[in-house]
C-alpha positions, 0 to 999 in steps of 0.5 A: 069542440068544433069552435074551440078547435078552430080557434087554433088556440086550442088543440084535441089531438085524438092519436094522443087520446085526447077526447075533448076538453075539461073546463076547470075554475081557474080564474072563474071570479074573473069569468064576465062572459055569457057563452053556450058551451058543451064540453067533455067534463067540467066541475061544480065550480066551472059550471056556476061560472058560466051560469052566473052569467048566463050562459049555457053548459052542457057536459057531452061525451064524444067517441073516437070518430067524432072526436076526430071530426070535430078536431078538425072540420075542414079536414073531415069534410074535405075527406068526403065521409058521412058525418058519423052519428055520436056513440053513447058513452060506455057503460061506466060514463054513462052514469056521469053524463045523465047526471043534471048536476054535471049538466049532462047532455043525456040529462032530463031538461027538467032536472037541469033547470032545478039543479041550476037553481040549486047551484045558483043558490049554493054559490049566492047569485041569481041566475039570469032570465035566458028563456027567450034569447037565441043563445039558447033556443036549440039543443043538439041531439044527442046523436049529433056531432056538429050543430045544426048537421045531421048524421049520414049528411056529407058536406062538399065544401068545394061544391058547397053542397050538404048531400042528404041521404034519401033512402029510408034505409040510411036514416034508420041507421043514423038515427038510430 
């Protein structure tokens, strides 16, 4: 959400209760990019696209705080608050975003690949050999709101300095 925002082509305003994006099929026969994607929600369709050529979909739920980090990094690390941790989704999205099918970050890995193939067979393509390419090495925890930032960290971007909590006290609670 963070790079599709800061593109400035694309806006998540979370005072009008908007919470992410929506990756749709439009225009998915013309779609020619491998990407890494993680968005709010996408359909069956959506996300043969992005696998066909591929790419990476991962569907995430972001609560409140995290939306509004994430709508605006720059202006979130210049207000000088501890990256919060992701909250689980509620109890009636949680189903959705354990789902492999909907590519759910929650998801086991091992039931994602199967139903890649599965999606792959249904729409008649082959899925690309991926496995080594740095695209796809790392995975975000499910916890985490930025990419390679952990929760409790704060960022000074005028000192260009990550502030790591020390006390065994603050890890527990942004790890838990």
């Amino acid at each position: 959400m963070a790079a599709l925002c800061g593109t400035g082509v694309f806006f998540v305003n979370p005072a009008a209760n908007q919470f992410g994006f929506n990756l749709t099929s439009d225009g998915m026969d013309l779609f020619k990019a491998k990407v890494h994607i993680e968005v709010q929600w996408a359909n069956e369709q959506a996300i043969a696209a992005v696998e066909r050529n591929g790419g990476k979909i991962t569907t995430a739920y972001y609560d409140l705080h995290s939306v509004m980090a994430l709508s605006s990094p720059i202006k979130f690390f210049k207000s000088g608050v501890p990256i919060p941790r992701r909250l689980t989704p509620p109890g009636n999205l949680l189903h959705f975003y354990m789902n492999a099918r909907n590519r759910g970050y929650l998801a086991h890995p091992d039931q994602v690949q199967e139903d890649k193939q599965v999606l792959a067979q249904k729409y008649g393509y082959t899925l690309p050999e991926t496995q080594d390419e740095e695209l796809f090495k790392f995975n975000k925890d499910p916890r985490q709101i930025f990419y390679g930032l952990e929760p409790g960290w704060l960022i000074s971007l005028q000192d260009r300095t990550i502030f790591k909590p020390n006390k065994s006290d603050l890890n527990k609670v942004y790890s838990t």
